[in-house]
C-alpha positions in Angstrom: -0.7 -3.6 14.8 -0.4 -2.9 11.4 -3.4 -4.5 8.9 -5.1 -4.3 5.9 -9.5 -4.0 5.4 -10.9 -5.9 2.7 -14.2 -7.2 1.3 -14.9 -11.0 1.7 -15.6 -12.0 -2.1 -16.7 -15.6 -1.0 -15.4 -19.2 -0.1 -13.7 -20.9 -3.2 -10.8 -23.9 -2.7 -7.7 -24.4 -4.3 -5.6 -27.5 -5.4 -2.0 -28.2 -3.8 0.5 -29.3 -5.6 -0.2 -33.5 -4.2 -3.9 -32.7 -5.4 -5.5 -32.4 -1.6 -8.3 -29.8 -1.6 -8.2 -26.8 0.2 -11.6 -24.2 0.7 -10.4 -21.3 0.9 -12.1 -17.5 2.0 -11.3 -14.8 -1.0 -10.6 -11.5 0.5 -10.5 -8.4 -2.0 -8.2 -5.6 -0.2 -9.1 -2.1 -0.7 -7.0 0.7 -1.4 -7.2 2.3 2.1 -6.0 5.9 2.0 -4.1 7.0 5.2 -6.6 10.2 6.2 -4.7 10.9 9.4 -1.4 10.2 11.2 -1.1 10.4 15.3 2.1 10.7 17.1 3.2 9.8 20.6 4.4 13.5 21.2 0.9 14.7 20.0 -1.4 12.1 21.0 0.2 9.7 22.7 0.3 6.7 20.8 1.2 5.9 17.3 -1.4 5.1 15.1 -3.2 5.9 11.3 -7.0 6.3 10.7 -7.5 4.8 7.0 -10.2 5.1 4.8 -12.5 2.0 2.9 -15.8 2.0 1.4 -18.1 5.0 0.3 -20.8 6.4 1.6 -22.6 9.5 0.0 -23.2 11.3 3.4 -20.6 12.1 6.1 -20.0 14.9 8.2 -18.4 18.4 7.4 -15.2 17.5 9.5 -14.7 14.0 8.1 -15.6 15.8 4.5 -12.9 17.7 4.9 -10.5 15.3 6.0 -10.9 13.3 3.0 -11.0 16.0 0.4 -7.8 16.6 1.7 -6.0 13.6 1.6 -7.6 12.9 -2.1 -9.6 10.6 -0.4 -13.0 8.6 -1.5 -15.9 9.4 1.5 -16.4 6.7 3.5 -15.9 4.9 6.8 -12.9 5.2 8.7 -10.7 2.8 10.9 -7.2 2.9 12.7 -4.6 0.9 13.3 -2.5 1.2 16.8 1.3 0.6 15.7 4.2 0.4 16.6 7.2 3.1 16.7 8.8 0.8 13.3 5.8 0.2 12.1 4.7 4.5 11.7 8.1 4.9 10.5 8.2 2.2 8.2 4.7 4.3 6.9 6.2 8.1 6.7 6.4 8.2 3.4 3.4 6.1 1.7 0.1 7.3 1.1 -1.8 4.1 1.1 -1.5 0.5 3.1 -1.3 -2.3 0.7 -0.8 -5.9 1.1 3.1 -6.0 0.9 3.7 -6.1 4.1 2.1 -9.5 4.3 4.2 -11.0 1.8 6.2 -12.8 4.8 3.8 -13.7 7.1 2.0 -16.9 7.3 -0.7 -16.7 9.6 -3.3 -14.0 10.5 -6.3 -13.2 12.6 -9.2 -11.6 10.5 -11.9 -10.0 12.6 -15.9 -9.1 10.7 -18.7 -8.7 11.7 -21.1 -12.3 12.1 -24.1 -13.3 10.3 -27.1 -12.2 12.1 -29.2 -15.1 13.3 -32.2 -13.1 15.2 -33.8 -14.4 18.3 -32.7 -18.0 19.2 -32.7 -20.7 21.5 -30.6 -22.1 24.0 -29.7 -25.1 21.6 -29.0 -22.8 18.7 -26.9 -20.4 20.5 -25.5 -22.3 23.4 -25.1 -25.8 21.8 -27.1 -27.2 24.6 -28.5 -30.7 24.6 -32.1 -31.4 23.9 -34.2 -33.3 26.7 -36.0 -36.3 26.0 -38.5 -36.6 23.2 -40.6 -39.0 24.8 -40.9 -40.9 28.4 -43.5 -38.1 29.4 -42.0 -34.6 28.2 -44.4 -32.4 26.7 -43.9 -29.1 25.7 -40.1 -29.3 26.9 -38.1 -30.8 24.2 -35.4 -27.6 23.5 -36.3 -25.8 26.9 -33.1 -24.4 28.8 -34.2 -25.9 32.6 -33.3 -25.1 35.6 -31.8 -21.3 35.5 -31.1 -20.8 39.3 -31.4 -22.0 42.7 -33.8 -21.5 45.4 -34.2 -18.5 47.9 -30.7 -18.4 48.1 -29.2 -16.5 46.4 -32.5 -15.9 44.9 -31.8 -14.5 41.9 -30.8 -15.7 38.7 -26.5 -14.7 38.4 -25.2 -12.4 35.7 -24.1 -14.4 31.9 -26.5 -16.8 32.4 -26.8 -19.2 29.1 -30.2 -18.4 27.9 -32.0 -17.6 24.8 -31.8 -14.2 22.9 -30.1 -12.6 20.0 -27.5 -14.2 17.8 -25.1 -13.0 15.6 -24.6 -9.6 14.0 -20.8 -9.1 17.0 -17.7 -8.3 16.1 -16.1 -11.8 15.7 -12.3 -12.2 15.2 -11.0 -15.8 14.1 -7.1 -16.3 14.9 -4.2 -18.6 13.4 -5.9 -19.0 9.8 -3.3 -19.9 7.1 -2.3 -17.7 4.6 -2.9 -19.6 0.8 -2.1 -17.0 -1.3 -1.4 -13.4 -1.8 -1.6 -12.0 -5.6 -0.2 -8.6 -5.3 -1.1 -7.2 -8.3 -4.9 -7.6 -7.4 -4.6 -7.3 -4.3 -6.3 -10.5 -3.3 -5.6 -12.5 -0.2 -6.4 -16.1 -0.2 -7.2 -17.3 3.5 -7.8 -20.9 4.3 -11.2 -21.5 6.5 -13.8 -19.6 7.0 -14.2 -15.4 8.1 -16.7 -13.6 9.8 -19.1 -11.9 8.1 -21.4 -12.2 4.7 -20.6 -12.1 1.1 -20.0 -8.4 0.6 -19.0 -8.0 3.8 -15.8 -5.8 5.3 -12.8 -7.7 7.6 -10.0 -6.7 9.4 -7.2 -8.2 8.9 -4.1 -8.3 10.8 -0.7 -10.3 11.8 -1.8 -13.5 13.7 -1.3 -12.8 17.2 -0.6 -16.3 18.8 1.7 -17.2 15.9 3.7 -14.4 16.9 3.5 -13.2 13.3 5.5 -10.3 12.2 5.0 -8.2 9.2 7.6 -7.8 6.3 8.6 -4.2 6.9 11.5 -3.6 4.1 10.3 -1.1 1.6 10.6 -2.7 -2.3 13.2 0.8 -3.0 15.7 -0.8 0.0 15.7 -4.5 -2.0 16.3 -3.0 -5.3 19.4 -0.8 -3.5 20.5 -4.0 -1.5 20.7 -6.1 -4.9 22.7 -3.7 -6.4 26.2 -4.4 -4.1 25.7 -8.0 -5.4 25.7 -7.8 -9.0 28.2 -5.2 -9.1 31.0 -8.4 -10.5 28.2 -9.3 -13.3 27.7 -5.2 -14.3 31.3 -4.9 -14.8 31.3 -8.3 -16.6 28.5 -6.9 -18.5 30.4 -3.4 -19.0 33.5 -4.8 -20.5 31.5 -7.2 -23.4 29.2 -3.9 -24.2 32.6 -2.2 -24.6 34.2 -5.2 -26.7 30.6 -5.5 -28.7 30.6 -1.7 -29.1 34.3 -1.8 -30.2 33.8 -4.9 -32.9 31.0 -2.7 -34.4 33.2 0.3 -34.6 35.9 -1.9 -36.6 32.8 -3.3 -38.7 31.5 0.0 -39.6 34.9 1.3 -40.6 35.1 -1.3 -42.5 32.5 -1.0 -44.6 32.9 2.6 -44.8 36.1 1.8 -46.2 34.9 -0.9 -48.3 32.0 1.6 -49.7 34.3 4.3 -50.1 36.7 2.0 -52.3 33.4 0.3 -54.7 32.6 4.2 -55.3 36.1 5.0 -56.7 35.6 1.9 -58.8 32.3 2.9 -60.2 34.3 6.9 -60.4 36.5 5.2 -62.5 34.6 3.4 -64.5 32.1 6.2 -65.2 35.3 8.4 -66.5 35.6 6.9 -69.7 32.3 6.5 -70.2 31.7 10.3 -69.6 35.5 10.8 -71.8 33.5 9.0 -74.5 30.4 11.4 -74.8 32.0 14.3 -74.5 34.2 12.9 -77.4 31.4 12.1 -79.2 29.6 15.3 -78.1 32.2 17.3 -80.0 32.4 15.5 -83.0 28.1 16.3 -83.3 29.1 19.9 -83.2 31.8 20.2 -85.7 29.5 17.9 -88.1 26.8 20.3 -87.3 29.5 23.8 -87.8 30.3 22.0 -91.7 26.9 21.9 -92.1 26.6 25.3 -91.4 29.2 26.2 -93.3 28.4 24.5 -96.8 25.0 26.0 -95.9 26.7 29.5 -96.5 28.7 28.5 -99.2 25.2 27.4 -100.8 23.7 30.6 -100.4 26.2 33.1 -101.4 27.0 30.8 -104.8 23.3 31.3 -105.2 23.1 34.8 -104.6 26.0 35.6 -107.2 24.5 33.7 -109.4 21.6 35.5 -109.4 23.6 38.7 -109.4 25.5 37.4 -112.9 21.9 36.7 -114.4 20.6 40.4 -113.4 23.5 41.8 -115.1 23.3 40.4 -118.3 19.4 40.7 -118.5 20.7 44.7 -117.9 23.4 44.2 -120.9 20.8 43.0 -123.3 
């Protein structure tokens, strides 16, 4: 079955919308790589090994495996699935919490606190014998632990004291609060295995018969095409009609540009009429200028000639 690993953040609670309280278990999801895909014609089952967490030492053989699958080093894990669910995984490179969008319930599975050594009351929840009336020495003892010479021996799973905690612990049907996809957070209500830091396993709830939401995100956007296909038209015709009143807007004031500038054509024609009028009257001014100029000078010059010639006659 399909499933996601994540590190337990911590317990937190949350409000509902009539105020109750909720505590609530924050699980971080990692980006789990897919390292390695098995086939029923090659192994015999369907099933993906992805990777979480890092370590700075693996083997050669694992190395490789995730150098080549661009792939951080660090533990691996896999996922039995079935023939829909590897199919519904051919093409993606990483599991990520979308498939959980629909489901309501899950089973997350951790590794428990370790307690050490402990006693029968601790890990068996057994009751404690009398404080006074006579016991010494006996208060949390477990009792009796067999029979007499038959069978003579004490029988296998026997409820005694020893080591707690620190087992694989999987806690079914807790609710799903939240899911925020874009950081990939899962908000469980209750409690999960494991310590703060932590990594869980988590996976469809099997009792609720949960399934997981197996339609890739590309198939809704195709399937919500075919029923907006009235409103794009709809949509098409007022671009066209918007695109259309623009046109007859710009021409418009093309035309109403193009009919100001023969205006200010016109009106600049006289004006220009005016100095070039004016232009030519400077330059025949200037040419009589000129002229009584050279009258000027040649009266002077004969003049002068007159005076040489009777300064000769004398």
């Amino acid at each position: 079955m399909l499933g996601v690993i994540g590190t337990k953040v911590g317990m937190t609670r949350v409000f509902k919308d009539n105020g109750t309280s909720v505590p609530v278990t924050v699980i971080s999801v990692a980006q789990s790589k897919i390292v390695q895909r098995k086939t029923a014609e090659k192994d015999g089952y369907y099933a993906v090994q992805v990777n979480f967490g890092s370590k700075k030492k693996v083997s050669k053989s694992l190395e490789k495996k995730f150098k080549d699958n661009n792939a951080e080093k660090g533990y691996l894990t896999e996922f039995n699935l079935s023939e829909e669910e590897f199919n519904y995984l051919v093409d993606a490179k990483e599991i990520t919490l979308h498939p959980f969008s629909g489901t309501d319930k899950v089973d997350v599975s951790g590794v428990s606190k370790g307690k050490g050594f402990a006693g029968v009351v601790k890990r068996h929840n057994f009751k404690t014998q009398d404080a006074t009336h006579g016991n010494s020495l006996a208060h949390r003892a477990p009792g009796s632990i067999g029979q007499c010479q038959f069978p003579g021996r004490v029988f296998k799973g026997k409820k005694m004291a020893g080591h707690m905690g620190d087992r694989n612990t999987t806690v079914q049907n807790l609710e799903i609060e939240k899911i925020d996809l874009n950081e990939n957070v899962l908000l469980v209500k209750g409690a999960v295995p494991g310590s703060i830091g932590s990594f869980v396993k988590v996976t469809p709830s099997i009792k609720d018969g949960a399934k997981l939401s197996l339609e890739p995100i590309i198939d809704e956007v195709i399937n919500a095409v075919p029923e907006t296909e009235e409103s794009v038209e709809n949509n098409a015709e007022t671009a066209t009609a918007e695109v259309s009143k623009e046109n007859l807007n710009t021409e418009a004031d093309k035309a109403s540009d193009v009919s100001d500038a023969s205006t200010e054509v016109a009106k600049e024609e006289p004006k220009e009429a005016q100095a070039t009028e004016e232009a030519v009257k400077e330059e025949t001014k200037e040419a009589k200028a000129t002229e009584e100029a050279v009258k000027e000078e040649t009266n002077a010059a004969e003049e002068k000639a007159e005076a040489k010639k009777e300064d000769k006659k004398e």
